[in-house]
C-alpha positions as CSV (number, residue, x, y, z in Angstrom):
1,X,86.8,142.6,35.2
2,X,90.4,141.6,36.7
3,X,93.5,139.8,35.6
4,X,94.1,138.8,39.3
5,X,90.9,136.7,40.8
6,X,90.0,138.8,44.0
7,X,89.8,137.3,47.3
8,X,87.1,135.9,49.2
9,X,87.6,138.6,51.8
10,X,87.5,141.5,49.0
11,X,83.9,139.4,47.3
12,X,82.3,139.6,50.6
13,X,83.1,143.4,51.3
14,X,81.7,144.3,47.7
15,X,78.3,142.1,48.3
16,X,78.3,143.5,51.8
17,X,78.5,147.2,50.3
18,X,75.7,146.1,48.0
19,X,73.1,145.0,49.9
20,X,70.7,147.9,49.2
21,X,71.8,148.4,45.5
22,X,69.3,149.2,43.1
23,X,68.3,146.1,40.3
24,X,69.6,147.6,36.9
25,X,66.5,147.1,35.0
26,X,63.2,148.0,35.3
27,X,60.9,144.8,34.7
28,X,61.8,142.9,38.3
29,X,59.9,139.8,38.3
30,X,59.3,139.7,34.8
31,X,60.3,136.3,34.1
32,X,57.1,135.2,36.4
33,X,54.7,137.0,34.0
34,X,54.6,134.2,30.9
35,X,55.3,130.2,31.1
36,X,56.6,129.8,27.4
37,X,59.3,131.8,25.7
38,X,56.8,132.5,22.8
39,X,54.8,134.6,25.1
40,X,58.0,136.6,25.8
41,X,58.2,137.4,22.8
42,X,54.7,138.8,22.0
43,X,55.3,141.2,25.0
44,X,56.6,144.2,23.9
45,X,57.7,145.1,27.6
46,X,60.6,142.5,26.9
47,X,61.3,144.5,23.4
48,X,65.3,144.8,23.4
49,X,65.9,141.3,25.8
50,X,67.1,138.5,24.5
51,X,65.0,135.4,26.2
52,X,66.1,131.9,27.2
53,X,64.5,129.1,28.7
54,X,65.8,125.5,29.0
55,X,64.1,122.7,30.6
56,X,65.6,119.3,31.6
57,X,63.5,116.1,33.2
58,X,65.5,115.1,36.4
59,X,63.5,111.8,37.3
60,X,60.0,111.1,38.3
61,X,58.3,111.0,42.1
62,X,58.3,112.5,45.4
63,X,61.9,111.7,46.0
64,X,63.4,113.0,43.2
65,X,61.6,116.8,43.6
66,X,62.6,116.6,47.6
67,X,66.3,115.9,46.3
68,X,65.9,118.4,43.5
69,X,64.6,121.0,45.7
70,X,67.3,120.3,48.7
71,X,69.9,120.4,46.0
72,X,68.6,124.2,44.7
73,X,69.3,124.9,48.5
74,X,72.8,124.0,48.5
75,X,73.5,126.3,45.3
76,X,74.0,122.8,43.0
77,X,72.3,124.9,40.3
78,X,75.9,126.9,40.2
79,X,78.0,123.6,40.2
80,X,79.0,124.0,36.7
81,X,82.8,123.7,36.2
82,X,86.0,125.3,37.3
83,X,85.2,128.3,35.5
84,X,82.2,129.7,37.3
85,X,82.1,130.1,41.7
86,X,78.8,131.0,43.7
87,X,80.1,133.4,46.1
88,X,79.1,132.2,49.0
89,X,77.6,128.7,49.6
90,X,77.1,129.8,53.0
91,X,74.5,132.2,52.5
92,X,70.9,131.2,52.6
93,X,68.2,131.0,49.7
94,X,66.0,133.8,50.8
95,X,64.7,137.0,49.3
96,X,67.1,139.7,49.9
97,X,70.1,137.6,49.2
98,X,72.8,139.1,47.5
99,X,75.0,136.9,45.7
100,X,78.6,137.2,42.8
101,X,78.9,134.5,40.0
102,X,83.0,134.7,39.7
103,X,83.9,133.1,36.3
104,X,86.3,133.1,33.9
105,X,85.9,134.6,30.5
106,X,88.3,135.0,27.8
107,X,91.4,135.8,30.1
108,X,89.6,137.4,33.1
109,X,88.2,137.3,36.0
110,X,84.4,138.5,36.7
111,X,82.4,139.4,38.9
112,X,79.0,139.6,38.4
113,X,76.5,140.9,41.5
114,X,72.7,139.6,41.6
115,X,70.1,139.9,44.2
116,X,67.0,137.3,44.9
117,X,64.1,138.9,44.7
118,X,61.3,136.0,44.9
119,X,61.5,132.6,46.0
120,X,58.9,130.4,44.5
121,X,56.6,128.0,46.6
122,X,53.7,127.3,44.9
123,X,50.9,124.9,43.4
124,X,48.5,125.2,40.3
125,X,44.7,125.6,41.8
126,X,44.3,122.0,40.5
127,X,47.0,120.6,42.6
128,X,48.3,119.1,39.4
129,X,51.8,120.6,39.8
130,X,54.2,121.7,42.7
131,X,57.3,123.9,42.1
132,X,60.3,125.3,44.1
133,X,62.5,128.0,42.8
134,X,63.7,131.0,43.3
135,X,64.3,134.6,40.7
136,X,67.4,136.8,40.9
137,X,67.7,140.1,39.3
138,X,70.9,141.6,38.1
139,X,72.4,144.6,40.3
140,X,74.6,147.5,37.9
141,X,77.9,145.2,38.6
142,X,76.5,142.6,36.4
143,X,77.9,142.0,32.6
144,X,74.2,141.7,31.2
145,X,71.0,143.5,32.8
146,X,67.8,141.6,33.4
147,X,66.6,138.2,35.1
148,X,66.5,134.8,35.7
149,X,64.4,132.1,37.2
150,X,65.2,128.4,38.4
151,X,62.5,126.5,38.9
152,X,61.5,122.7,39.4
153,X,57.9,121.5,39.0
154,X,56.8,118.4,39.7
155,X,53.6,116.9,37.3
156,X,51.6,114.9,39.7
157,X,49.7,113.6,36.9
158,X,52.4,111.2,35.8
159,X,54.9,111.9,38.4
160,X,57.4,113.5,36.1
161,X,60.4,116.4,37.6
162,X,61.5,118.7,35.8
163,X,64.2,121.4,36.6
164,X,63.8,124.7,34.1
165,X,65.7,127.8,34.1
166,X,63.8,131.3,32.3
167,X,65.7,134.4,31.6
168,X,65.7,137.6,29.9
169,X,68.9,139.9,29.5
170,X,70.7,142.4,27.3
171,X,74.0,143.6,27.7
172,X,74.5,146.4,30.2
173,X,78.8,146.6,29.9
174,X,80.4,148.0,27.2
175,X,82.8,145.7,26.8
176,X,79.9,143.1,27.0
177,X,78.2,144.6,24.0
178,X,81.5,144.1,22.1
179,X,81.8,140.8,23.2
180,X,78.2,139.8,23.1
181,X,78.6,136.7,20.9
182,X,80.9,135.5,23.5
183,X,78.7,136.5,26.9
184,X,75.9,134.5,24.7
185,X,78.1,131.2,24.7
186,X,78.6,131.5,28.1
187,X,74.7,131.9,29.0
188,X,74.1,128.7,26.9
189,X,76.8,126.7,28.3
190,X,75.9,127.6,32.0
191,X,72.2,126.7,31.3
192,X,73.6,123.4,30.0
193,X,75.8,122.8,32.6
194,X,73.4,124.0,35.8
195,X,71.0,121.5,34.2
196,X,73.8,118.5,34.2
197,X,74.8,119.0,37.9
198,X,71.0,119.1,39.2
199,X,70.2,115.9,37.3
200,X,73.4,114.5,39.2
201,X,71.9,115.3,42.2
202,X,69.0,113.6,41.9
203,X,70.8,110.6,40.5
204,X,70.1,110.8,36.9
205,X,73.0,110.5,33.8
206,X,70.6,111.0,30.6
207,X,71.8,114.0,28.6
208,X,69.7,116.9,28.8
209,X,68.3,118.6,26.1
210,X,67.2,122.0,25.4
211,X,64.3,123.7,24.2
């Protein structure tokens, strides 16, 4: 945490220097184990975690999941407002990509440092549904310890897109465990907000809802 918002040249030298960090919690690609948050819960691996999904239709068709999936390339999933910066756009959506979310919380700057660990390319063994995503684990210099997955899945059935977003985290700073009511709100409102700016992308304006 900072008063002073650090440079792009100072981000870059701090991802660069953690490019081989260790993930700071033990259950990496855990959020690829269950599909519904009620499973999550019944698993008493994720004992401790709080868990989040949210799950927003973006449109319906081919066209829509090749926007939606170009649009996860680009970073769109971190256009959320003012208060939160992908550091850096320029770097590719690949495993092994380390990545800082720069926001601004309650008066300071943050920098929070996550790694991708799996990038999601897949179909059910009916061919009923496709999905592109990608999972990124938190690194030590991270407010909260765990995971998260952004995924969209395309229904062939009926043609339906949706973009969803699975995570499980617990507070790893202290100050974080103080202010965990607050570090909460801002999970919610980034989930909210991710959603919004990829149903943008694809040309939708309904509001999203979440579940």
């Amino acid at each position: 945490m900072s008063l002073r918002r650090p440079t792009d040249q100072q981000i870059r030298q701090y991802l660069l220097e953690r490019q081989d960090a260790p993930f700071s919690y033990d259950i990496t690609n855990g959020t690829m184990q269950h599909k519904h948050r009620a499973d999550f819960l019944e698993d008493p691996l994720f004992a401790g975690y709080d868990i989040d999904t949210y799950r927003i239709k973006l449109g319906s068709g081919e066209d829509c999941f090749r926007k939606a999936v170009e649009a996860m390339k680009g970073w769109t999933t971190f256009d959320v407002g003012s208060w939160v910066t992908l550091c850096f756009k320029d770097q590719t959506l690949q495993v092994g990509t380390t990545v800082g979310i720069l926001s601004w919380q309650v008066g300071f700057w943050v920098l929070s440092i996550c790694r991708i660990l799996n990038i999601i390319e897949e179909y059910d063994e009916d061919g009923s549904v496709t999905r592109f995503g990608f999972v990124y684990g938190t690194l030590k210099e991270h407010v909260v310890q765990g995971e998260e997955k952004f995924v969209i899945e395309w229904c062939h059935d009926d043609g339906s897109v949706f973009y969803e977003i699975t995570s499980f985290s617990k507070p790893q700073k202290l100050l974080t465990k103080i202010g965990y009511p607050v570090a909460r709100f801002f999970q919610e409102h980034f989930a909210s907000a991710s959603g919004e700016s990829m149903l943008k992308a694809c040309g939708g304006s309904s509001v999203t809802s979440h579940i």
